[in-house]
C-alpha positions as CSV (number, residue, x, y, z in Angstrom):
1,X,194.1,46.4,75.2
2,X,195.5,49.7,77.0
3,X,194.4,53.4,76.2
4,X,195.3,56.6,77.6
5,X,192.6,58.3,78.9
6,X,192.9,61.6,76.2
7,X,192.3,58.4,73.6
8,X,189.5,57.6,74.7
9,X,187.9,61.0,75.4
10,X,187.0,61.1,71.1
11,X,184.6,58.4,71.6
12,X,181.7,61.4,73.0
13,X,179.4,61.2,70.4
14,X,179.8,57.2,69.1
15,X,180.7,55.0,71.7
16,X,183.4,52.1,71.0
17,X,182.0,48.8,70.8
18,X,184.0,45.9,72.4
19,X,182.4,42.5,71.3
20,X,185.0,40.0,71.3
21,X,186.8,37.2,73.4
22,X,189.5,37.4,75.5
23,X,192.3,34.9,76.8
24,X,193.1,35.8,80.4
25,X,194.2,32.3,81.4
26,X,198.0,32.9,81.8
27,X,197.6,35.9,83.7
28,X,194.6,34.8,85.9
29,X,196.4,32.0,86.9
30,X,199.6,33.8,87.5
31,X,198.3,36.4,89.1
32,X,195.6,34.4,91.9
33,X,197.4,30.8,91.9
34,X,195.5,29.0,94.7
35,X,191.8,31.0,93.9
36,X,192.1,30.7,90.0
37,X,193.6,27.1,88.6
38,X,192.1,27.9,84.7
39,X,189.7,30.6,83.0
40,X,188.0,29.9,79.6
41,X,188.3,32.3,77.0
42,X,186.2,35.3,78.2
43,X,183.5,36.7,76.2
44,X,183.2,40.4,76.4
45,X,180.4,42.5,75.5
46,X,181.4,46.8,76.5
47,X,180.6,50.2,75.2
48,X,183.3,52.4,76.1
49,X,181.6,56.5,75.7
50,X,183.1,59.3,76.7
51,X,181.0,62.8,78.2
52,X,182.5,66.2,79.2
53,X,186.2,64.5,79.2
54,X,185.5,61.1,81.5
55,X,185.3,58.1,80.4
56,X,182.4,55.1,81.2
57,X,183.1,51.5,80.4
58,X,179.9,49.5,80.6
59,X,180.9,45.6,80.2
60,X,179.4,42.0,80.2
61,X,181.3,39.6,80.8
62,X,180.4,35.7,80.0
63,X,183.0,33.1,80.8
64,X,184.1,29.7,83.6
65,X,186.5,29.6,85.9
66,X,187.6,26.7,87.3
67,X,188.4,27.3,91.1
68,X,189.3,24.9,93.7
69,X,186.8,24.0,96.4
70,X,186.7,25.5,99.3
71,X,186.2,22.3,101.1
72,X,188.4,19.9,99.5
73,X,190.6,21.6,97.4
74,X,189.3,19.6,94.1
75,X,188.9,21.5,91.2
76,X,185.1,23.4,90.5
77,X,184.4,25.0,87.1
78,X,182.3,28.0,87.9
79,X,180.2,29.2,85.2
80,X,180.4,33.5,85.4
81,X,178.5,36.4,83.8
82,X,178.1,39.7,84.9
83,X,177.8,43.1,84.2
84,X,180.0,45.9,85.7
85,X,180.4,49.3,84.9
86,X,183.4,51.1,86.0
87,X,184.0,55.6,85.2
88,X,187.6,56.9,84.2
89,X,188.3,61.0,85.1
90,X,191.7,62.6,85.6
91,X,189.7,65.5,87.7
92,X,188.7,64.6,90.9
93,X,186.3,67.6,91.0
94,X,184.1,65.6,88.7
95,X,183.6,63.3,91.6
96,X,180.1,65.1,92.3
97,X,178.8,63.8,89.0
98,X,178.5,60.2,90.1
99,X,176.8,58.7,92.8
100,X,178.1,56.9,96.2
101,X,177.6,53.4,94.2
102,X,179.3,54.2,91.2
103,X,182.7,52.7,90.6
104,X,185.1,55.5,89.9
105,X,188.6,55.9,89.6
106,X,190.4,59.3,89.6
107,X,193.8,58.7,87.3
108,X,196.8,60.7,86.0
109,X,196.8,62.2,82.4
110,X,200.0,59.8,81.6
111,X,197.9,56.6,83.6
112,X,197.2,53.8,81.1
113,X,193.8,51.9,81.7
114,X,194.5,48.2,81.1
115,X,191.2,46.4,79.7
116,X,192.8,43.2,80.5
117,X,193.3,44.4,83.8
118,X,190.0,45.6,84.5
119,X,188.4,42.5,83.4
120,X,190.8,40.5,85.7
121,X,189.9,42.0,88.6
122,X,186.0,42.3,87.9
123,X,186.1,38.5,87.5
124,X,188.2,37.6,90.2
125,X,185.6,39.2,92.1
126,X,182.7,37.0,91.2
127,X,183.9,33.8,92.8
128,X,182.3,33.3,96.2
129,X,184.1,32.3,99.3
130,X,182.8,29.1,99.5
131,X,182.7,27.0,96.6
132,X,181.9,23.4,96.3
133,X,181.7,20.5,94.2
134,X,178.2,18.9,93.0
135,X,179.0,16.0,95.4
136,X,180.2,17.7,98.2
137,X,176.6,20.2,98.2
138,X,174.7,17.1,97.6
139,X,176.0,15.2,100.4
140,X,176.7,15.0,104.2
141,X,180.7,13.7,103.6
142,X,182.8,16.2,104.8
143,X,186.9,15.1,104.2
144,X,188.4,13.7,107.1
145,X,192.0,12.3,107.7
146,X,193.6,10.5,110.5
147,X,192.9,12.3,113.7
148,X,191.1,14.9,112.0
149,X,187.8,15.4,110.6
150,X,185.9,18.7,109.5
151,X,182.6,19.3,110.7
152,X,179.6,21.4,110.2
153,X,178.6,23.9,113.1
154,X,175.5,22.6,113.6
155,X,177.0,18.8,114.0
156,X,178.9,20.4,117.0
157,X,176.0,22.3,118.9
158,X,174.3,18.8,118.3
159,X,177.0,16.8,119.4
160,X,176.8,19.3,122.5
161,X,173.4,19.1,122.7
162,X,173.6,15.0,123.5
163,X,176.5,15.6,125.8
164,X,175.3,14.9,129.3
165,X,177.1,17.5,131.8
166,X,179.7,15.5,134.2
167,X,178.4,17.2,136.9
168,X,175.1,15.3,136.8
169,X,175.9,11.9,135.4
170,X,176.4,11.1,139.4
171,X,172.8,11.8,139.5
172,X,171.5,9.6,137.3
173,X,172.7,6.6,139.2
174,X,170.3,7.4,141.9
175,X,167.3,7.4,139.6
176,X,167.9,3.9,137.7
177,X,164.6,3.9,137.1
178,X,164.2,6.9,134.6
179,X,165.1,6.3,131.1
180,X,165.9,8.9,129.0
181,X,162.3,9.7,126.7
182,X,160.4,8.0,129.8
């Protein structure tokens, strides 16, 4: 789905109502291989309205993306739904009308707005940085290959912790009697 802006602006007193599914699959997939490995068909809910010539999309969006984890690369279906609302305007003097939050774009007359697009992107956003597999944030087991091993900060500074400095482990042989905890 992709509308001019000026095709949109007729939608002032009714707003368009978008209730249908989408497949982004292909182009997810294309477009962030290595973040995105599959997307279900996406569920969208979206008014689209139009006042004094800009134009407000106000969309939920209901679908899983399958991901890989961010620990060991196996694949994580993420279940996603959100709500996002993003304001079209080819006059960047209507900039006052919105607020520092608000998500708006200033476009050409000619620029097409690509629903598909917008979606995409909204999406793409909603996967966090570190995603894991039911196992991996049940458990301790971190992977680990020859020579290698990936560890949790807090292993480390414990592993420090225990470490005793070489600069006093001389010492310790002149107290034999004091145990460590006695």
């Amino acid at each position: 789905m992709k509308w001019l802006l000026n095709e949109l602006v007729r939608y002032h007193e009714e707003p368009l109502h978008i209730n249908d599914t989408f497949d982004l699959n292909a182009m997810m997939t294309e477009r962030f291989a290595g973040k995105v490995l599959q997307v279900a068909p996406v569920v969208v809910d979206a008014y689209v309205s139009s006042d004094n010539g800009d134009v407000t999309f106000g969309i939920t969006v209901t679908t899983t993306v399958t991901t890989p984890s961010s620990r060991s690369l196996t694949p994580v279906e993420l279940p996603v739904q959100f709500e996002f609302t993003e304001n079209y305007t080819d006059d960047a003097s209507h900039l006052g009308r919105y607020e520092d939050d608000e998500m708006v774009f200033v476009i050409e007359p000619d620029e097409i707005i690509d629903f598909h697009e917008m979606l995409a992107e909204n999406i793409i956003e909603q996967i966090p940085l570190k995603v894991l597999t039911p196992a991996e944030a049940a458990g301790d087991e971190f992977p680990q290959g020859n020579d290698w091993s990936v560890t949790t900060q807090e292993r480390v500074a414990q592993q420090q912790a225990d470490q005793v400095d070489p600069r006093f482990a001389k010492l310790k042989a002149l107290f034999p009697d004091q145990d460590e905890g006695k």
